[in-house]
C-alpha positions as CSV (number, residue, x, y, z in Angstrom):
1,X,28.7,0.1,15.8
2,X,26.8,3.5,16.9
3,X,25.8,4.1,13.7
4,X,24.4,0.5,13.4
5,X,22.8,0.9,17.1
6,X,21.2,4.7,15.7
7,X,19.7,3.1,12.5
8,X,18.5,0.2,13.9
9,X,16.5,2.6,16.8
10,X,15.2,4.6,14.2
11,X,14.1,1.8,12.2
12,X,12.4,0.3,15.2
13,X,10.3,3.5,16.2
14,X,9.3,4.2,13.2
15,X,7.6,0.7,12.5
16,X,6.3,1.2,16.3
17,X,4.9,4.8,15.0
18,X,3.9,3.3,11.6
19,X,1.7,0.3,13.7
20,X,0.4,2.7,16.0
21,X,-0.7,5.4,13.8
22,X,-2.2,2.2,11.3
23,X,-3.7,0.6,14.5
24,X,-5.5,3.9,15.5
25,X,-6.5,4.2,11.6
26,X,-8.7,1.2,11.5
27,X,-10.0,1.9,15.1
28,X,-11.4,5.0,14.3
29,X,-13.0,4.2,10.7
30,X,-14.3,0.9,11.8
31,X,-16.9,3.3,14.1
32,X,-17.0,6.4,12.2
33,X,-16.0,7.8,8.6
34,X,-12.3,9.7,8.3
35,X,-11.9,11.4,5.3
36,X,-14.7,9.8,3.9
37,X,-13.6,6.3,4.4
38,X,-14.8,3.7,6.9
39,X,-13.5,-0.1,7.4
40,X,-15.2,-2.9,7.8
41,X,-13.7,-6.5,8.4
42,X,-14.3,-9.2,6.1
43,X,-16.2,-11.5,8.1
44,X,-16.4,-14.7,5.3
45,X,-14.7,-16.1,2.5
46,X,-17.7,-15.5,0.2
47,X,-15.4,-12.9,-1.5
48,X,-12.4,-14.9,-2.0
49,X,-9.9,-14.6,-3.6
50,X,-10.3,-10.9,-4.1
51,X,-11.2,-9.9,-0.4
52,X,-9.6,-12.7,1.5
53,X,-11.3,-13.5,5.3
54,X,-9.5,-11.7,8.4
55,X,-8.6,-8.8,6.3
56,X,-9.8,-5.2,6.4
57,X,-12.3,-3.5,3.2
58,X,-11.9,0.2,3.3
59,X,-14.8,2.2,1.6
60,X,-15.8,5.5,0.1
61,X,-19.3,6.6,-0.4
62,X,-19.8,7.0,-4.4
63,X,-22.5,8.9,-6.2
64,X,-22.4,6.1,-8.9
65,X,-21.8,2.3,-8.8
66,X,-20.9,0.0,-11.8
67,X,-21.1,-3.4,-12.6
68,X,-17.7,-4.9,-11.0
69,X,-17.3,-2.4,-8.3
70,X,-17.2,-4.1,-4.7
71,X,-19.9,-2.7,-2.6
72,X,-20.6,-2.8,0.8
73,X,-24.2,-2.3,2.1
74,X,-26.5,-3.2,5.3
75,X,-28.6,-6.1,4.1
76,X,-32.1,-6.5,5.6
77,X,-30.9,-7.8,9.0
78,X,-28.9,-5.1,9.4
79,X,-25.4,-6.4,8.9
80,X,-22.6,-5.0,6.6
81,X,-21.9,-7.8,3.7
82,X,-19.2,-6.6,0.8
83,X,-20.2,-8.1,-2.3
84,X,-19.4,-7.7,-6.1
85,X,-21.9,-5.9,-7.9
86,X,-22.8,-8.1,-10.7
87,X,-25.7,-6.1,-12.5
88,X,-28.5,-3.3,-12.3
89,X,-32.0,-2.7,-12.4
90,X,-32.6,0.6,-13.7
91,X,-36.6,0.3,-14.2
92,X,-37.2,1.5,-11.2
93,X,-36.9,5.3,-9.7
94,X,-34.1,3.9,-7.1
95,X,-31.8,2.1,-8.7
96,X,-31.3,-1.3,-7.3
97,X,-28.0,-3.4,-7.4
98,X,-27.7,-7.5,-8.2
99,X,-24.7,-8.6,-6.3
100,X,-22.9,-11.5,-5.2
101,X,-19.9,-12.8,-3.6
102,X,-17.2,-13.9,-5.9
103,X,-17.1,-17.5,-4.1
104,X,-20.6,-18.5,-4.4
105,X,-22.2,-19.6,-7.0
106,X,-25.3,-17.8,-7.4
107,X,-25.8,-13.6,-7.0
108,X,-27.5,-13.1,-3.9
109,X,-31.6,-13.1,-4.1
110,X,-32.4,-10.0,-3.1
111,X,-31.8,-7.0,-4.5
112,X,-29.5,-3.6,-3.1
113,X,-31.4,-0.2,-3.2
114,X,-29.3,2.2,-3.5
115,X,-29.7,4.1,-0.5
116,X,-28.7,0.7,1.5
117,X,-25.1,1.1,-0.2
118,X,-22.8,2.3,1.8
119,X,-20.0,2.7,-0.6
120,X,-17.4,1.0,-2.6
121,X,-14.3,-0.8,-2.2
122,X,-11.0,1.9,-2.3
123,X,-8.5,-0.7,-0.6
124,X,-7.5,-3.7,1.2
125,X,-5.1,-4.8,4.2
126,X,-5.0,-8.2,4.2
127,X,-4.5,-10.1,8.1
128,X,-5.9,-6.6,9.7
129,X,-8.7,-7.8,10.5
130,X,-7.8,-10.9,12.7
131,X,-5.6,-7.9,14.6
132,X,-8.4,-5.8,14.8
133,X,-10.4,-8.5,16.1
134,X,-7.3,-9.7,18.4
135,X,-6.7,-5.9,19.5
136,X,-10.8,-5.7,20.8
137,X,-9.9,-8.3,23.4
138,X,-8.9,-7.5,26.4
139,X,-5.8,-9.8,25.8
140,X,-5.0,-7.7,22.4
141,X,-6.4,-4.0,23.8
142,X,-3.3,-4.6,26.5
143,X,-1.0,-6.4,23.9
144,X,-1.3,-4.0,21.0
145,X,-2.0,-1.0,22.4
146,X,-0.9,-0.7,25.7
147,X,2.1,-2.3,25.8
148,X,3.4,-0.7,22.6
149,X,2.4,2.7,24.4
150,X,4.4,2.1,27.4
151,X,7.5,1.1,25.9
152,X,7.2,4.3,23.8
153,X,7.0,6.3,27.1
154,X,9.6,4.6,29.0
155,X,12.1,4.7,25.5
156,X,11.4,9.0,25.4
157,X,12.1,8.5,29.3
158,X,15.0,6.8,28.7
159,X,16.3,9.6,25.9
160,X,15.8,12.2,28.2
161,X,17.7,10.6,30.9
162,X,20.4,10.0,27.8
163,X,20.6,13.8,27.3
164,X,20.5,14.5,30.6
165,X,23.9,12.9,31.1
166,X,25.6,14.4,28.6
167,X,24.5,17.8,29.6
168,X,25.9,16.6,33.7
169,X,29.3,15.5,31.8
170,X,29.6,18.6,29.5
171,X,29.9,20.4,32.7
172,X,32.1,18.1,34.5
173,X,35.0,18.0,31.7
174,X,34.4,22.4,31.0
């Protein structure tokens, strides 16, 4: 029954250090780049099925893109879009990028320069991003973060105090 009690404590912490540590992750590469990668939320379904909507796109800046890589890149209003890249124009001294969303229909109209990429596609966590989004509430930022971070504290609090009586009954039955 201890044993059972033990493992399932362990079990539990680790998942609460395992969410943390993941929640932290995407909160610091969403703003800037952490060992080269940044994360960006996918905002619409025009990348289904590959890069379903309310999940998170991590990137990595590459030197080279090819044809099938997912890119992400500011577009000329200034927002991030991840799109497939679908072909390239190499006539010009900047290479510029076709690309498209693998839902719609058509590739996109305009063309990416290069220097607008911001880099390509290294993984996905899919339902992320509607906890990100949640999490940048105020209802979520108390939810997900500091909840989680209190119960941690009063769980170490409530170790020590474990420890602490069997130290006070080590001395009572020397």
């Amino acid at each position: 029954m201890i044993k059972i009690k033990k493992a399932t404590a362990y079990f539990l912490r680790s998942l609460l250090y395992l969410f943390l540590i993941v929640s932290i992750f995407i909160a610091i590469t969403s703003k800037i780049p952490v060992f080269g990668l940044s994360s960006f939320v996918v905002a619409s379904g025009s990348m289904a099925p590959a890069l379903p909507t309310g999940g998170i796109v991590f990137i990595r800046p590459g030197l080279t893109y090819d044809v099938g890589d997912i890119i992400s890149f500011k577009n000329s209003s200034g927002m991030t879009v991840t799109h497939r890249l679908v072909g390239k124009d190499i006539r010009t001294p900047q290479n510029n990028y076709r690309v498209a969303g693998d839902a719609n229909p058509q590739p996109d109209s305009v063309l990416v320069p290069h220097s607008e990429i911001l880099g390509k596609s290294v993984f996905y966590l899919p339902y992320f991003g509607r906890l990100a989004g949640f999490i940048q509430s105020p209802t979520g930022f108390i939810g997900f973060l500091i909840v989680p971070a209190l119960l941690f504290i009063v769980w170490q609090i409530y170790e020590i105090f474990q420890e602490y009586r069997k130290i006070i009954e080590k001395r009572f039955t020397a």
